[in-house]
N, C-alpha and C positions, 0 to 999 in steps of 0.2 A: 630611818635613822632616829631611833628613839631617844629622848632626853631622860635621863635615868631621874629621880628626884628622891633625896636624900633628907633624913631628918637634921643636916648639918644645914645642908643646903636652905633646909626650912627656916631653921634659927638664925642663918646670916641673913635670908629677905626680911626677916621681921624686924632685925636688926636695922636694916637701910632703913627699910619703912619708917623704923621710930628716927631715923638721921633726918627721912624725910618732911616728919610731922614738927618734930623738934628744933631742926637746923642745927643739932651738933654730931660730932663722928664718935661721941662717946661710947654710944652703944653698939654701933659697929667695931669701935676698935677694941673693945672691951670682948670678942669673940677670937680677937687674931690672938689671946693668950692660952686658948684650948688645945689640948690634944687634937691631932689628927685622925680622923675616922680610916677604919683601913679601908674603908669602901667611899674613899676622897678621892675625887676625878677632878683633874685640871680641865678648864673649859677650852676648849681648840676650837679654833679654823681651818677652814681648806676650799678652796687654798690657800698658804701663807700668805699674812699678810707684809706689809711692810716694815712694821717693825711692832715690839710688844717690851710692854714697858709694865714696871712693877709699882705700885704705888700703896703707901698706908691711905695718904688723904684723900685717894682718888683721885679722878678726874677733874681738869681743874683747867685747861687748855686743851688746843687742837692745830698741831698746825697750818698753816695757808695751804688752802687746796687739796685736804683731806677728810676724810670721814672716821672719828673716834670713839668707841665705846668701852664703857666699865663693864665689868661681871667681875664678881669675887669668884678668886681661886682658893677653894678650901685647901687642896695642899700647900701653896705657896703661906696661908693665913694671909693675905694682901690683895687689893684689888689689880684685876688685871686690866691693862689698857692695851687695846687692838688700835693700829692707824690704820686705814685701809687708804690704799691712794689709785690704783687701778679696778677699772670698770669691770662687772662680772658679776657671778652669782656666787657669794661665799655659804659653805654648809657649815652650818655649827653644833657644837657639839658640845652638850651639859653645860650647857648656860644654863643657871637656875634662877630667879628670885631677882629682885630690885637691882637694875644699874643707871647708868646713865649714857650719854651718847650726844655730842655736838658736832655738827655739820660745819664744816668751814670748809667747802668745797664755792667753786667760784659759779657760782646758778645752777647745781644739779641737785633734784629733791636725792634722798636716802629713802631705802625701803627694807622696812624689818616683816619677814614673811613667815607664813605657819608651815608644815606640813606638805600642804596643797598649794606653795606658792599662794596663796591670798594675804594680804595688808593685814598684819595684826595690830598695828595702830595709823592712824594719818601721818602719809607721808610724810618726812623729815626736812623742813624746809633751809635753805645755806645762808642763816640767819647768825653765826657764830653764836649762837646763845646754848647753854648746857639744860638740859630737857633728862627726864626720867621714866624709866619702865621696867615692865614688870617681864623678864625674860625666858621666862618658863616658856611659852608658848611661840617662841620665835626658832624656826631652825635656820632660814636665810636669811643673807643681808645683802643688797646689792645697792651698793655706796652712792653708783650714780647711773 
C-alpha cells in the first residue's frame, strides 16, 4: 500500500513544520487559498473510523476514550481529523507530511506503524496531551 507523495503534499509539511517552529497557523492557512492539484488525494482509513471531522485550526481536542489524528487533506484544503474509538489495525492511506495526534483513551498506548508493522515513533502514551509527527512513513494505526 504505497503512500503516493506529492509536491502539494510537500508544501503543506513544510507549512505545519513552520506552524510548528512558529506556533502560528498562518502559514498553513495561507496554502488552504491554492488551487487544487489534480493529482490531490484525500488521506483514508480502513477501516472507517468513527467519525471525521474537518477542521481550519486543526486539532485542538479528543474526545474521552478515544484515539485522534490530524493529516491535511489537500482536496478538502482543511485538516483532517480521524476519531478512532475501536481496537484494530487501521491501514492508511496518503497521509503525507506533519500532523498531529492526541490519545485520550482511558490507559491504552496508540501505535503509528511503517510498512513492516514496526514503531515509527514511541508509543503514544493516554496522557490527553496533543503531540506532533511526521506522517509520511506511517501506513498503520492501531489506537489501543
Amino acid at each position: 500500500m504505497p503512500i503516493t507523495h506529492s509536491a502539494l503534499a510537500t508544501t503543506v509539511a513544510l507549512a505545519a513544520l513552520t506552524t510548528l517552529t512558529t506556533g502560528t497557523l498562518v502559514a498553513t492557512q495561507a496554502r488552504a487559498g491554492e488551487p487544487v492539484s489534480p493529482l490531490a488525494v484525500s488521506p483514508t482509513v480502513s477501516p472507517d473510523v468513527e467519525r471525521i471531522v474537518y477542521s481550519t485550526d486543526g486539532l485542538s481536542s479528543c474526545p474521552k476514550g478515544r484515539f485522534c489524528t490530524e493529516t491535511w487533506d489537500p482536496v478538502k484544503k482543511s485538516w483532517k481529523i480521524h476519531v478512532f474509538w475501536k481496537c484494530g489495525t487501521y491501514a492508511l492511506s496518503d497521509w503525507e507530511g506533519v500532523g498531529a495526534y492526541i490519545n485520550n483513551q482511558d490507559g491504552a498506548y496508540a501505535k503509528v506503524l511503517n510498512k513492516d508493522k514496526k514503531l515509527v515513533w514511541p508509543e503514544i502514551p493516554p496522557n490527553n496531551k496533543k503531540g506532533w509527527g511526521n506522517w509520511s512513513d506511517a501506513w498503520y494505526i492501531r489506537p489501543c
